[in-house]
C-alpha positions as CSV (number, residue, x, y, z in Angstrom):
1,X,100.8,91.4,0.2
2,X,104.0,93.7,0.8
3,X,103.3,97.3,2.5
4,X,105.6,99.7,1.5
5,X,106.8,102.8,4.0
6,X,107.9,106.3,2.5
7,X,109.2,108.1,5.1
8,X,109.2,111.3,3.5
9,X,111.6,113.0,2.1
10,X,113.9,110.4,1.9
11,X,113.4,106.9,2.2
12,X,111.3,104.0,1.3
13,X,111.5,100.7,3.4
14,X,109.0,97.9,3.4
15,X,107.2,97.0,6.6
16,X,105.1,94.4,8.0
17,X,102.3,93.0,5.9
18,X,98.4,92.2,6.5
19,X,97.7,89.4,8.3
20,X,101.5,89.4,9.5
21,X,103.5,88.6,6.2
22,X,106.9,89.6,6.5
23,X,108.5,91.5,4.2
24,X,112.5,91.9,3.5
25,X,114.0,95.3,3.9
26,X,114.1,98.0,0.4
27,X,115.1,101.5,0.1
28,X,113.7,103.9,-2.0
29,X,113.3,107.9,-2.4
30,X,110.6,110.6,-2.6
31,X,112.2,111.8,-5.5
32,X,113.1,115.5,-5.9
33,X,111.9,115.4,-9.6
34,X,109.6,112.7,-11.8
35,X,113.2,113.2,-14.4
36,X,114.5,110.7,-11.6
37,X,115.3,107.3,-11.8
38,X,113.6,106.1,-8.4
39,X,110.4,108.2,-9.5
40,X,108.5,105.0,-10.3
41,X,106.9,104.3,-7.1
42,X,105.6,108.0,-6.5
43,X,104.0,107.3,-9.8
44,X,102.3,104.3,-9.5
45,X,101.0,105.7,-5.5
46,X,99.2,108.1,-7.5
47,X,97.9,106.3,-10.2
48,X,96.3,103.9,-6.8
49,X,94.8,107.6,-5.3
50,X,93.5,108.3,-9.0
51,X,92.2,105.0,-9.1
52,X,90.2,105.0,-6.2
53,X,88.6,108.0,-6.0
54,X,87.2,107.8,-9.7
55,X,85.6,104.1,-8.1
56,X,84.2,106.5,-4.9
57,X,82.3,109.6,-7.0
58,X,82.1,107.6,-10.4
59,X,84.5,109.8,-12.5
60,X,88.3,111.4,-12.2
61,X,87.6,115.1,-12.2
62,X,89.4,114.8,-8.8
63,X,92.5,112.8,-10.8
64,X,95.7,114.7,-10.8
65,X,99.0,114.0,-12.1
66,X,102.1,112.9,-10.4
67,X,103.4,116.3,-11.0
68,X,100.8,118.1,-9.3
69,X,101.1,116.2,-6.0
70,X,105.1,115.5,-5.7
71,X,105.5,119.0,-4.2
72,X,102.5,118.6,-1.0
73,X,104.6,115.4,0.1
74,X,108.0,117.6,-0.2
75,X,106.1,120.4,1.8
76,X,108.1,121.4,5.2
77,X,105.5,123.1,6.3
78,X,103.2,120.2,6.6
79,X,105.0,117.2,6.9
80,X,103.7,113.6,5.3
81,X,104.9,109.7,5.8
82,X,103.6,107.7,2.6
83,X,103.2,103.8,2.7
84,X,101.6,102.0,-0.2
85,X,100.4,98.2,-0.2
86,X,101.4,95.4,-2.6
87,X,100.0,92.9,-4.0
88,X,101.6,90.4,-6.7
89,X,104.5,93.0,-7.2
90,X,101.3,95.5,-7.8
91,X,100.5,98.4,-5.7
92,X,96.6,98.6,-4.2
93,X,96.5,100.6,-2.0
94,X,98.0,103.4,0.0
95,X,97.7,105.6,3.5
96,X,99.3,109.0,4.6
97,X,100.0,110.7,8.0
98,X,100.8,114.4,7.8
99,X,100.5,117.0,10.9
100,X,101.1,121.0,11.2
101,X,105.4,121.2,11.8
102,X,104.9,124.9,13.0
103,X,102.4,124.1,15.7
104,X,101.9,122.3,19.2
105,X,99.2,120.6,17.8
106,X,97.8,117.0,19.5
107,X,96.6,115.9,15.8
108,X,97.6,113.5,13.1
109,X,95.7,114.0,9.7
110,X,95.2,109.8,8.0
111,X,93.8,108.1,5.1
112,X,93.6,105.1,3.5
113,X,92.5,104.2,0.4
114,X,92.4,100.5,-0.9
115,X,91.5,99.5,-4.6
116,X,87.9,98.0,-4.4
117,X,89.1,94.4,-5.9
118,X,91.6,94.3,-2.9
119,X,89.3,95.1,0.1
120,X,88.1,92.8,2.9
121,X,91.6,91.1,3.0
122,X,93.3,93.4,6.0
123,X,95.3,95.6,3.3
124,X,93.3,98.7,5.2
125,X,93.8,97.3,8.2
126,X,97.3,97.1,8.4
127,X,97.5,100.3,6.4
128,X,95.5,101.9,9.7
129,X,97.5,100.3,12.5
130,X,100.6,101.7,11.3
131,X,99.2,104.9,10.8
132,X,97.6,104.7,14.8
133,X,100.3,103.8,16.0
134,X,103.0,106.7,14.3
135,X,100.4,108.6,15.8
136,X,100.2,107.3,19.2
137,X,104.1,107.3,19.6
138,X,104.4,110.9,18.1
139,X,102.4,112.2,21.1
140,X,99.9,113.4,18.0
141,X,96.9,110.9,19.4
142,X,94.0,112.5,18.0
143,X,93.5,111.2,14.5
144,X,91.4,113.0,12.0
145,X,90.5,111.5,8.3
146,X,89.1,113.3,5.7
147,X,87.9,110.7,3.3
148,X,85.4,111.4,-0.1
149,X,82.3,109.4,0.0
150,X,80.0,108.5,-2.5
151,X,76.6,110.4,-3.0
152,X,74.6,107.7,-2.2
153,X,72.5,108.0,1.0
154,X,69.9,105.1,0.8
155,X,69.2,102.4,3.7
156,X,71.0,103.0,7.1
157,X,72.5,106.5,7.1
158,X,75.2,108.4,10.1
159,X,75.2,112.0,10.2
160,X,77.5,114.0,12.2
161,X,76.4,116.3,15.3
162,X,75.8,119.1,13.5
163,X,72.8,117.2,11.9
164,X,73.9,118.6,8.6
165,X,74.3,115.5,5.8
166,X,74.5,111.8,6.1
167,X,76.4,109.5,4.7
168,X,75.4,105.2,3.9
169,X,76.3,102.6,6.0
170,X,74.9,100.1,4.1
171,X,75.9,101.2,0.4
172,X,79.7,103.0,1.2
173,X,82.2,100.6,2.5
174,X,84.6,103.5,3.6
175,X,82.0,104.8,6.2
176,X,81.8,101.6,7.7
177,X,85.4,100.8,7.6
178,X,85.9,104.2,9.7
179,X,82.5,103.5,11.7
180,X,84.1,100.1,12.8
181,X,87.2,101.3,13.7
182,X,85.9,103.7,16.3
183,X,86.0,106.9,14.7
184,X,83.4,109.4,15.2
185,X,82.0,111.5,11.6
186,X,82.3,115.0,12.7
187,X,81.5,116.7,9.5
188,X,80.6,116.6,6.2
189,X,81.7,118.7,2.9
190,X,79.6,118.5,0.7
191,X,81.8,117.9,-3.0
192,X,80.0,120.3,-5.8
193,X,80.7,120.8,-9.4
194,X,80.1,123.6,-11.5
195,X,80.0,122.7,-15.3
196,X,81.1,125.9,-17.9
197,X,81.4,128.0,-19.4
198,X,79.0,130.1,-17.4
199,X,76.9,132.6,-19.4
200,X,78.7,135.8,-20.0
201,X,75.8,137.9,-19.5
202,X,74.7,135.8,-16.0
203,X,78.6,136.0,-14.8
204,X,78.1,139.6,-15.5
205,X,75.2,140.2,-13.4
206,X,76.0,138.3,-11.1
207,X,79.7,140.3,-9.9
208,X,77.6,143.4,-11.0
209,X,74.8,143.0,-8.3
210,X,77.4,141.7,-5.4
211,X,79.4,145.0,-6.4
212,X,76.1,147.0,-6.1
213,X,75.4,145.4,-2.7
214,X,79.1,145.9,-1.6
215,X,79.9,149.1,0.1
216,X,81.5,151.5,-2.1
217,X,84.8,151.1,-0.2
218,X,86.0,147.8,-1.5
219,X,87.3,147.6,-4.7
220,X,89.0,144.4,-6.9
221,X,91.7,142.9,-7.2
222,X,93.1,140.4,-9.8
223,X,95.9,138.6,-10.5
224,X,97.3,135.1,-11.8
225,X,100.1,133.6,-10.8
226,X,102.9,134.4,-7.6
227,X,100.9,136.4,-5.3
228,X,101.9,140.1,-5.9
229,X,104.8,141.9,-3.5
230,X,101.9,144.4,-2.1
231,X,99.8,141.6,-0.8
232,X,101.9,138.8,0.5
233,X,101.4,140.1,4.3
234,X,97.7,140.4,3.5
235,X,97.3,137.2,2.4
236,X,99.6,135.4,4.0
237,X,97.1,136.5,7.0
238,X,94.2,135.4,5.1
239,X,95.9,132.0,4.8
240,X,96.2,132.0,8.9
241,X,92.9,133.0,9.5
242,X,91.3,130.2,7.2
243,X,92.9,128.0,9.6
244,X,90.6,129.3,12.4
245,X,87.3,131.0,10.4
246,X,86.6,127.8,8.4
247,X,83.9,125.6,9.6
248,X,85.3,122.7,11.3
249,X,82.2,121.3,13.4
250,X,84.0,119.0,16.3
251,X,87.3,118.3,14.5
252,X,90.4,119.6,16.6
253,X,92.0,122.4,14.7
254,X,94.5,125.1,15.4
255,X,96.0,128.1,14.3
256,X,98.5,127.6,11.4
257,X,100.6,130.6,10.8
258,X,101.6,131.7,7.2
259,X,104.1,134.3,7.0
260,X,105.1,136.0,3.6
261,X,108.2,133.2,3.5
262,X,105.5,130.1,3.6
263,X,103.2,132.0,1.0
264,X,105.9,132.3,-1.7
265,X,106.9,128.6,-1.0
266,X,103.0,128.2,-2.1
267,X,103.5,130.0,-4.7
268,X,106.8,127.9,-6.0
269,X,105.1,125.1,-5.1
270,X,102.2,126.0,-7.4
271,X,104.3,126.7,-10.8
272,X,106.7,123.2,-10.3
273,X,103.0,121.1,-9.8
274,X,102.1,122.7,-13.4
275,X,99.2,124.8,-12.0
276,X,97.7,127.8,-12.1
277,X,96.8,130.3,-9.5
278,X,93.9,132.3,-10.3
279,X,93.2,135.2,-7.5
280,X,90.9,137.7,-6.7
281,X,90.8,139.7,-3.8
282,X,88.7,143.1,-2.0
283,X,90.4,145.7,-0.5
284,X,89.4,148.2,1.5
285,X,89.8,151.5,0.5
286,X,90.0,153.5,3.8
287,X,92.5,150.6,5.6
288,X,94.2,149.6,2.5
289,X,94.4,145.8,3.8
290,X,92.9,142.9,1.7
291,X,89.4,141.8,3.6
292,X,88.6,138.8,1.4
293,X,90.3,136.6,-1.4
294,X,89.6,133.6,-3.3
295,X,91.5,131.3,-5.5
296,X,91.4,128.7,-8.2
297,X,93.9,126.2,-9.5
298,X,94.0,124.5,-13.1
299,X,96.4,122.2,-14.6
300,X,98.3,122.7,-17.8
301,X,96.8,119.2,-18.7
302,X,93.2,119.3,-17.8
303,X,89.9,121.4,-18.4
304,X,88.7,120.9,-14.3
305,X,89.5,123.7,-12.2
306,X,89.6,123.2,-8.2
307,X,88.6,126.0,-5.7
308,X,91.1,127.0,-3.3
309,X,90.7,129.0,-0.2
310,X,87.5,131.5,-0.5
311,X,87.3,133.6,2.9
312,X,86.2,136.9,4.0
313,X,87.2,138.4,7.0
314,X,84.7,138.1,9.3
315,X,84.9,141.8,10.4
316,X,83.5,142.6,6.6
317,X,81.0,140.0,6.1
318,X,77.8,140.6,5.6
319,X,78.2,143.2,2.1
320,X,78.0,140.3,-0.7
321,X,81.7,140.0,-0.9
322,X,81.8,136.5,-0.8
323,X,79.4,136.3,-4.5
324,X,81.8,139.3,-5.6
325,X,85.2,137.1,-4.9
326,X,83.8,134.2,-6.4
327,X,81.9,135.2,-9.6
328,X,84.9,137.7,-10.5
329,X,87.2,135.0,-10.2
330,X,85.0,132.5,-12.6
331,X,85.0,135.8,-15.1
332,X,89.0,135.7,-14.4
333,X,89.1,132.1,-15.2
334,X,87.1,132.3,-18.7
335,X,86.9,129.6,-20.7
336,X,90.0,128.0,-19.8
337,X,88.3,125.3,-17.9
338,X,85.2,123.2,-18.7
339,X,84.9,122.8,-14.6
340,X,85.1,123.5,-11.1
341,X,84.6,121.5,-8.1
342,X,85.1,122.6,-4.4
343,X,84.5,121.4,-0.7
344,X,82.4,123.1,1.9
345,X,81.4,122.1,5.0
346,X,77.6,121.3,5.2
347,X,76.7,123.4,7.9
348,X,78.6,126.6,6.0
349,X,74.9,127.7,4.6
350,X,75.8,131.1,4.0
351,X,78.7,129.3,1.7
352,X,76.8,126.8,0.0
353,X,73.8,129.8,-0.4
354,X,76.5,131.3,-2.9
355,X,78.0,128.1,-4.7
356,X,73.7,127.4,-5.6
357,X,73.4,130.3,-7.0
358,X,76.0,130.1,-9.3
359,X,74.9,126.9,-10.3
360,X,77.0,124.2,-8.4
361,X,75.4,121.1,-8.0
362,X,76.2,118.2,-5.6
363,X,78.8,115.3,-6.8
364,X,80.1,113.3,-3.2
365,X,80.5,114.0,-0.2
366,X,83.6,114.3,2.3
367,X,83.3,112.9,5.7
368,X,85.7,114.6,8.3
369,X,86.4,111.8,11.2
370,X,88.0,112.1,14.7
371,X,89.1,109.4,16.9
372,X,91.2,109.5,20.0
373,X,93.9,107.0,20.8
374,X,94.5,105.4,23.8
């Protein structure tokens, strides 16, 4: 069993294995394109992350290509070390430690992922002690994972404080891998899909009686692509504020500034992954400032479409807007997808209240864990 280390962005070297193998010294490079010759490795991580969460929710609507993720693990902004597990000159499994560059913050983001035919041999194990302990000696000691999870919920369940969800102990290994290790589940999300196309007619109703409710002073906007010139302050605000405004139950979180500089980074980011940005947003008339947006993401290659960021300013809640942002974007979107899946957090009723009445229905689940190092 060989553990590989990416220290991201450039350099690969091979560290200590499970159960104390040792393992002689390779370099190897995040590569700035998948046209390079040392891109091989980044592929085969992802094909393992594929992999394992089509075993976890029982298909690979959350797949993506090795295109769409090389940018996030080039991304200043949130910096991430990659290490990958080997078995037989075969990779089985993986784990990733990112954190907020821009911020003072006391948290380091983990997961883990092992192939099911690999686990209960210490591959996680040693994946996790490395990750606690780049934590613990960057001073970022609270860890956080935020791991999918099967749908199942029979025999012993854990639910977080809020008392919103549960996850299996006895049928979902992950949830007792993290329960055994000391973290504590904070959270769920609640992983929905929405299978389309969606009646014209219904889609139609639907943004008609959220503009209706709406007050007359907010009106649409729609665009695909780089986010307009107009709006980057505007949404780069929006961007900050879903840092804060987003349900987070007990997990640690802090403000992460976006300026206009970080959002067209995004949006750079976005065209080189092979995706497209799908964006509606409200403004309001009087201030002329955006008070809500949402977005949605689809490959070039593939007919599933995620759900980005959907927030409305908290100051304009209350009016519908939320229905409004998300129905206009689906009627945006048309038929170019066949679906969408999102995350919310459990207890986000008023959230949830709209994705059910558009017709999402519950795939997985996404446990949001905390532990503090000593």
């Amino acid at each position: 069993m060989v553990p590989v280390e990416v220290s991201s962005p450039e350099q690969l070297v091979q560290v200590e294995g499970a159960k104390g193998e040792q393992c002689s010294q390779s370099k190897n490079s995040i590569p700035r394109s998948l046209d390079s010759a040392d891109a091989t490795p980044f592929e085969e991580m992802v094909a393992v992350r594929n992999a394992v969460e089509t075993q976890i929710l029982g298909g690979d609507v959350l797949s993506h290509s090795a295109v769409e993720l090389l940018p996030g693990f080039r991304n200043v902004y949130k910096p991430r070390r990659l290490f990958v597990a080997g078995v037989g000159g075969r990779m089985v499994g993986r784990a990733v430690v990112s954190w907020l560059a821009s911020v003072n913050s006391p948290v380091s983001s983990v997961n883990v992922e092992v192939l099911r035919r690999h686990r209960g041999r210490g591959i996680g194990t040693a994946l996790l002690d490395r990750m606690e302990r780049i934590a613990r000696e960057s001073g970022r000691a609270t860890v956080q994972s935020h791991v999918e999870h099967s749908a199942l919920t029979g025999g012993s369940v854990i639910s977080p404080p809020t008392r919103f969800g549960q996850l299996s102990l006895d049928d979902d290994p992950g949830v007792r891998f993290l329960a055994n290790r000391g973290y504590v589940l904070e959270q769920i999300k609640r992983i929905s899909f929405l299978g389309l196309p969606m009646d014209a007619a219904r889609l139609n109703e639907l943004v008609q009686t959220a503009q209706r409710a709406a007050d007359p002073v907010y009106a649409l906007v729609e665009w695909t692509g780089a986010t307009p010139n107009r709006w980057l302050t505007d949404v780069a605000w929006l961007k900050t504020r879903m840092s804060t405004d987003n349900p987070t139950a007990g997990l640690d979180s802090v403000e992460d500034p976006w300026d206009e500089a970080r959002l067209l980074q995004r949006d750079r980011d976005q065209q080189a992954s092979g995706r497209s940005l799908f964006t509606v947003a409200v403004e309001h008339l009087p201030s002329g400032r955006v008070a809500g947006f949402s977005e949605l993401s689809l490959p070039d290659v593939g007919r599933a479409a995620r759900q980005e960021d959907t927030l409305v300013l908290s100051e304009h809640r209350g009016l519908r807007l939320g229905m409004l942002l998300k129905a206009a974007n689906f009627r945006q979107l048309g038929a170019r997808a066949d679906l969408i899946y999102t995350f919310n957090a459990e207890e986000n009723r008023p959230m949830l209240a709209v994705n059910e009445a558009v017709g999402f229905r519950p795939a997985g689940f996404g446990g949001g864990w905390r532990k503090v190092l000593i």
